[in-house]
N, C-alpha and C positions, 0 to 999 in steps of 0.2 A: 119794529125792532126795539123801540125804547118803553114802549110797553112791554115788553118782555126782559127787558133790562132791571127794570123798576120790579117787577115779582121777581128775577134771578137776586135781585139786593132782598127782598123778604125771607125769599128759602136761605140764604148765605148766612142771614141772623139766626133761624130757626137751628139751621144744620150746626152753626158756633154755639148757641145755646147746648143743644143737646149732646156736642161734642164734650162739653167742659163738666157741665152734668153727669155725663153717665159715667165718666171719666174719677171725679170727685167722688162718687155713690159705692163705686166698686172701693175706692181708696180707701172708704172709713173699716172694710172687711180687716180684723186683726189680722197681722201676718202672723202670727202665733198660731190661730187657724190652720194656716197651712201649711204648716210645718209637716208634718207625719207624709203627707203625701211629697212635699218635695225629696224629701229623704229617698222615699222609695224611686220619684226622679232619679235624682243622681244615681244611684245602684241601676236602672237602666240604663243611662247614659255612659257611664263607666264601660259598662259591659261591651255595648257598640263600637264604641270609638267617636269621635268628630265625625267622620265623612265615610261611615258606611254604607254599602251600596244593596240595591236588591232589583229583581226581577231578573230577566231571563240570561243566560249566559253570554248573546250575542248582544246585548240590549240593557247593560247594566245601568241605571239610575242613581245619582248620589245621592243620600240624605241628607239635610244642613243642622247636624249635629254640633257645629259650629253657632248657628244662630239661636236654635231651639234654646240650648240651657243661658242664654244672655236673654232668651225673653222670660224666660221664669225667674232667672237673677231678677229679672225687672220688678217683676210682680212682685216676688217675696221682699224685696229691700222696701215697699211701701210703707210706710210710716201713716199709720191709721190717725194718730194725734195731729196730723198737719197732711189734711187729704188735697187738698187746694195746693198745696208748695209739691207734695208728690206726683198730683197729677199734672202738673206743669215742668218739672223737672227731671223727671223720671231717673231718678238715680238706680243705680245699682253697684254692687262692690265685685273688688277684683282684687286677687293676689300681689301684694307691694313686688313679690321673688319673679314670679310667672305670668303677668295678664293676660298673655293670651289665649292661654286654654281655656276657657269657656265652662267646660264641663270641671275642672280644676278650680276655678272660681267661684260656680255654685257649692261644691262640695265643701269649699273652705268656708264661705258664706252659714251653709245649714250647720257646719260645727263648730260657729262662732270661733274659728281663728283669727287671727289676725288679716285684716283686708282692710282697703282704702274704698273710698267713698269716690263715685265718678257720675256725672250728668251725662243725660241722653237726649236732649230736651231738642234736640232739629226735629225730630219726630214725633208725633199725635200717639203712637204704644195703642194706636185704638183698642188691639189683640185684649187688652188688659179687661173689658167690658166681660170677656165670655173666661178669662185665663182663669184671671183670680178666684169665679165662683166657680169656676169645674175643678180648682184647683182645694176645693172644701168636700169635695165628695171622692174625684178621682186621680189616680199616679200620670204621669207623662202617659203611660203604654195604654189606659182608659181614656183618657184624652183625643189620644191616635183614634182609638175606635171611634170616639163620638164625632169626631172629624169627618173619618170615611165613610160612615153611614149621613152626614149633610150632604156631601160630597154625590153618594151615589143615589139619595133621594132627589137632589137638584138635578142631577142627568136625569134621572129615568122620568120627574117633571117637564124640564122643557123639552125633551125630545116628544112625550106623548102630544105636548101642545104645542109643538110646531108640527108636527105632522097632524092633528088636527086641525089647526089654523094655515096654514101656510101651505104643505105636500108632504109627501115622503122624501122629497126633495133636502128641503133642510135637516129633517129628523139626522136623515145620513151625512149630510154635511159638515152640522156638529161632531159627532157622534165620529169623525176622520179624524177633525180639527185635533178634537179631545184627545182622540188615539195619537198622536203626531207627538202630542209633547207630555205624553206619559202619562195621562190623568191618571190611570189604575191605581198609583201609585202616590199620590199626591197627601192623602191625608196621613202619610207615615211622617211627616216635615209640617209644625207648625204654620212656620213661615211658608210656605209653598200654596197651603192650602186657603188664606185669607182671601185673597184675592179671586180665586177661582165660587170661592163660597158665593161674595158679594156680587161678582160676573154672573152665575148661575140663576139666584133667586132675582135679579134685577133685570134679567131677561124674562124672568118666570112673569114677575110681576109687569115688563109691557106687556106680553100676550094676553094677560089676563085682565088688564086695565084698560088698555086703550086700542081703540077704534082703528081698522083699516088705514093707513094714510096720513095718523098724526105724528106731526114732527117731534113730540116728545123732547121738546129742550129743555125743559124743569129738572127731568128723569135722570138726562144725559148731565146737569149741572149735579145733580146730587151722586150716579153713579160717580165720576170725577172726585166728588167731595168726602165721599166716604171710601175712594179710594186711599183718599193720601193721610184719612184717618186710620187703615186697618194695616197698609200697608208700609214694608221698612224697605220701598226698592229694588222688589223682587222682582216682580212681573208685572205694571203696572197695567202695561196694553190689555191685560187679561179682559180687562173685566168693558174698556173701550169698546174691543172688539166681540165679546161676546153679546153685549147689545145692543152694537153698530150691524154686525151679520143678520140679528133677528130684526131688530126694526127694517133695514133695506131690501129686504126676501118679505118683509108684510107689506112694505108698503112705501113710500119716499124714494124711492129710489133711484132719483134724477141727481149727480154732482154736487149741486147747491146743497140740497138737503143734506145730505154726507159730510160737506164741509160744515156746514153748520152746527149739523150733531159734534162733530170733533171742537170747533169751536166753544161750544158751551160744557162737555167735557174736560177741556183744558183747563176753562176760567176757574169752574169747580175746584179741582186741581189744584190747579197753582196758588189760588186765593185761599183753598183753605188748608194749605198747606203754611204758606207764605204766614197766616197767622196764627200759628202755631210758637213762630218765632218772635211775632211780635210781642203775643201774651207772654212769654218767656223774660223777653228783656223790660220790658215796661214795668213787671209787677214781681220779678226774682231776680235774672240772672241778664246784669248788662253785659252787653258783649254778646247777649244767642245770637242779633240777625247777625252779624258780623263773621262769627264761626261757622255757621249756616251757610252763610254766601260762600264760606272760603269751603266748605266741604262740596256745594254743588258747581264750584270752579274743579273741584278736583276731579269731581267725576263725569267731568263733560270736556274740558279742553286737555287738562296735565297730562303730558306725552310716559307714560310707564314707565316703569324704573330699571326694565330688561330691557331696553333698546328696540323692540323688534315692533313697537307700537304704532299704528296708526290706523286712523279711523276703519278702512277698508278692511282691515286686517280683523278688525271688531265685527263688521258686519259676517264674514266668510266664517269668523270662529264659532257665529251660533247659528249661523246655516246649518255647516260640518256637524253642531253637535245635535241640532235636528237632525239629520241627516244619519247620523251612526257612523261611526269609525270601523267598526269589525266588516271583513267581509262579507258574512251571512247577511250582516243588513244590508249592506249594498247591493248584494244580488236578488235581497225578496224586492229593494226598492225596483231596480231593473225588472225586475217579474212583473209586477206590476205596469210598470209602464208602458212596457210593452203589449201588454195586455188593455191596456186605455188608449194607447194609440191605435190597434188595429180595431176596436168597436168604436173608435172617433173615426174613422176609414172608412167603417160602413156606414155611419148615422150620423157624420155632421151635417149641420144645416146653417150653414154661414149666410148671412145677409145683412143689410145697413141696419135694420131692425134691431134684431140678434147683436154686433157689432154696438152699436148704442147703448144697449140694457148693459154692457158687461162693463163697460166708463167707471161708473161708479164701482164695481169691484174690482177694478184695477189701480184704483187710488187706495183703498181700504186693503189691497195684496201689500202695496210698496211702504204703507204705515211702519212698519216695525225696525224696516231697515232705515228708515229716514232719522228714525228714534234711534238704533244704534250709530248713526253717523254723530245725531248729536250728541247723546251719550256715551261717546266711546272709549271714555277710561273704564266705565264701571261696565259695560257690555265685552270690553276685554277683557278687564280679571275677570268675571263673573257670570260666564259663556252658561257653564253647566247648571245653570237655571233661568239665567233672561233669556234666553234660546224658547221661553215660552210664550214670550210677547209674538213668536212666530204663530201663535194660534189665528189669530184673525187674514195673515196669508196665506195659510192651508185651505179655511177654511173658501177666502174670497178668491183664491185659486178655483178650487171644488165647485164654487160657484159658476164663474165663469163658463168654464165645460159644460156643466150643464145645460149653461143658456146656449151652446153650441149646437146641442145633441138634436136630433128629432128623436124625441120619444116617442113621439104616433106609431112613427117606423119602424122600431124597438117592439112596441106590444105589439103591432100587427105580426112583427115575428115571430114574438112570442106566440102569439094564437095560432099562427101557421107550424110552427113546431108541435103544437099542442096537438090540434087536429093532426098530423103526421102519426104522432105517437099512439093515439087513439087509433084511428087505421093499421097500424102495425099489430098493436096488442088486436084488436079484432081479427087480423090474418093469422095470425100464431092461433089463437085460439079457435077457427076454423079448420086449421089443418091439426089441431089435436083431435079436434073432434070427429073427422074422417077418419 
C-alpha cells in the first residue's frame, strides 16, 4: 500500500501540474475573441429562460440555464494580460441591481454595462480548458451539439467494449443506468454534461488499457482528480460509479477491491480539490480555504431555510426525482416490474455463490445515498440534477439480478420457443400446400 501511496504523490503532482497549465494556456485566449459568439449566447439564453425543460411530456428534464451563462460569465471575464491570477481566481461580473439572474449578468457583461467584479475561486472552472476555445469558433447552441455528439460517441464506445470484453450483460446494464437519469438529454446543459464526458471516456480508457483483474488505483485516483477539476458539484458519483460498474463486471470484484477503488477516488477528490484553495489563498486571495470550508459546511450539515429539511428528506427527494412524479411514469415503472419479477419467478437461481458475487454491488447500489446523507443541504435544494449520482445504483441494482438470473435456462427457452415456432411455420405450410 505505501508503494502505491508514493506513485498516488507523483500522479497528484503531475495531475496539479497540468491542472494549472492548461488552465493558464486557455487564459492567455483574448476575451475579445470571444465576443461575437457570446453575444449570440446570450440571444439564446434570453430566448429559453433559466430552467427550461425538454423531453417527453410524462418525463420532463430541466436545463441549468441558470449555471450554463455563469460558466461563460466565467470564461469571457478572463483577463488574458494576467492569465495566472485569472486562472486562479475565476472572476466573473454580475449585475450591482440584479445578481441573480445569470443570464442578465452575462448580457450586462457582453454590453459593457455597468457590473461588479466577483471571485469563484473554491472551484478548479476546469470546464474553461474546452469553453474558451469552442467558444472562438462556436455560439452556446454549437457548443450543445459538440457536447452531445462526445456524449453519444462515448456511449456507443463503451457499450461496444463492454459487451466485447465483459457480455452483453453490462452493454445493457449501462445502457439502463444511462436511461435512468436522462442521458439523451444531457448535452443541452453544460454543466450536466462534464462529468458524464470524463465517466464515459475513463471507463473507455480501463477497458482499453488494462488487463482482466487490475485494481486500477492510479486511474480511479486521476478519475477523482479530474473530477473536482471539470466539475461545479453536479453529479460527482457520475463519473465514480461509471468506472466502479466497468472495472467490477471485468474483474475485482471482491469488497476490498471496491472499497479500495472508492478509497483512492476520494483522495483524488478531495486533495485535488482541497488544493485548488490552497493555491488561491497562498498566492492571491487570503481568506479562499476559509470561505471554501464555510461553503462546504453549508452544503453538508446547514439545516435549509424552509423548515422542512433533513437529511432523509434529501435522500427520498432524488429517489422521487429518479423516479418521476407524473403518473404515466409510474405506471411504465410498475409495467416494468412486474414484468422483472415474473421472469425472476421463472429463472432465479439463488445460491451462496450467487449471494456472495452480489456483496460488492450492493455497497456500490447504497453509494449515492450515503453521499446525499452527507451532503444533504446541497442534494436538497438540488434534487433535479444530483438525482444523477443515482446512476451507479441503477446500474449496481441491474447488476445484482443479473447474477440472480439462470440464463442457461433463459436461452434453452429461448431455443425451445424457437424450434416450437419453426414446427408451427412448417405445419401451416403443409396444410397450404394440401
Amino acid at each position: 500500500m505505501w508503494a502505491e501511496l508514493k506513485k498516488t504523490l507523483v500522479l497528484y503532482v503531475i495531475l496539479l501540474g497540468f491542472f494549472v497549465a492548461s488552465l493558464v494556456a486557455v487564459s492567455m485566449i483574448p476575451s475579445s475573441a470571444l465576443k461575437r459568439n457570446v453575444g449570440r449566447t446570450v440571444a439564446t439564453l434570453e430566448k429559453e429562460g433559466t430552467y427550461p425543460s425538454v423531453g417527453l411530456s410524462w418525463r420532463k428534464v430541466i436545463l441549468d440555464n441558470f449555471t450554463d451563462p455563469l460558466m461563460v460569465n466565467t470564461a469571457y471575464s478572463v483577463d488574458s494580460r494576467r492569465p495566472l491570477r485569472s486562472a486562479m481566481l475565476n472572476f466573473r461580473y454580475e449585475s450591482r441591481e440584479d445578481s441573480v439572474n445569470q443570464i442578465a449578468n452575462l448580457r450586462k457583461l457582453y454590453l459593457n454595462e455597468p457590473v461588479k467584479e466577483v471571485g469563484y475561486e473554491r472551484y478548479w472552472h476546469g470546464y474553461l480548458v474546452y469553453l474558451r476555445p469552442l467558444l472562438l469558433v462556436f455560439s452556446y447552441d454549437g457548443i450543445r451539439n459538440v457536447a452531445t455528439l462526445g456524449l453519444l460517441f462515448g456511449f456507443i464506445s463503451i457499450a461496444v467494449l463492454a459487451w466485447r470484453k465483459v457480455g452483453a450483460v453490462l452493454a445493457f446494464v449501462l445502457a439502463v443506468g444511462l436511461a435512468a437519469v436522462d442521458f439523451e438529454w444531457l448535452g443541452r446543459s453544460l454543466q450536466f454534461s462534464g462529468v458524464f464526458l470524463v465517466g464515459l471516456f475513463s471507463a473507455i480508457y480501463f477497458l482499453s488499457r488494462y488487463k482482466k483483474g487490475q485494481p486500477a488505483y492510479f486511474l480511479f485516483f486521476a478519475v477523482g482528480g479530474l473530477t473536482a477539476f471539470f466539475d461545479l458539484l453536479t453529479a460527482p458519483l457520475v463519473t465514480l460509479g461509471l468506472v466502479l460498474v466497468v472495472a467490477t463486471a471485468y474483474g475485482g470484484r471482491d469488497l476490498r477491491t471496491v472499497l479500495i477503488r472508492c478509497f483512492f477516488w476520494s483522495l483524488g477528490y478531495l486533495s485535488l480539490w482541497a488544493s485548488k484553495w490552497i493555491l488561491a489563498e497562498v498566492f492571491f486571495s487570503s481568506g479562499a480555504i476559509l470561505t471554501s470550508f464555510d461553503q462546504v459546511v453549508n452544503r453538508t450539515v446547514t439545516p435549509a431555510a424552509d423548515g422542512g429539511f433533513n437529511p432523509l428528506k434529501a435522500v427520498s427527494l432524488n429517489f422521487f426525482q429518479m423516479v418521476g412524479y407524473d403518473r404515466r411514469n409510474k405506471f411504465v415503472l410498475l409495467y416494468a416490474f412486474i414484468v422483472l419479477a415474473v421472469f425472476f419467478h421463472r429463472y432465479r437461481a439463488i445460491d451462496d455463490q450467487s449471494l456472495k458475487k452480489a456483496i460488492p454491488w450492493v455497497f456500490i447500489s447504497i453509494i449515492p445515498y450515503l453521499w446525499y446523507l452527507v451532503a444533504a443541504n446541497h442534494s436538497y435544494y438540488h434534487p433535479w440534477y444530483t438525482y444523477r449520482n443515482q446512476l451507479m445504483s441503477i446500474s449496481g441494482a441491474a447488476m445484482i439480478y443479473a447474477g440472480l438470473v439462470d440464463w442457461q435456462k433463459f436461452i434453452r427457452d429461448l431455443a425451445g420457443l424457437r424450434r416450437l415456432g419453426q414446427r408451427l411455420t412448417k405445419g401451416a405450410s403443409k396444410k397450404r400446400y394440401h
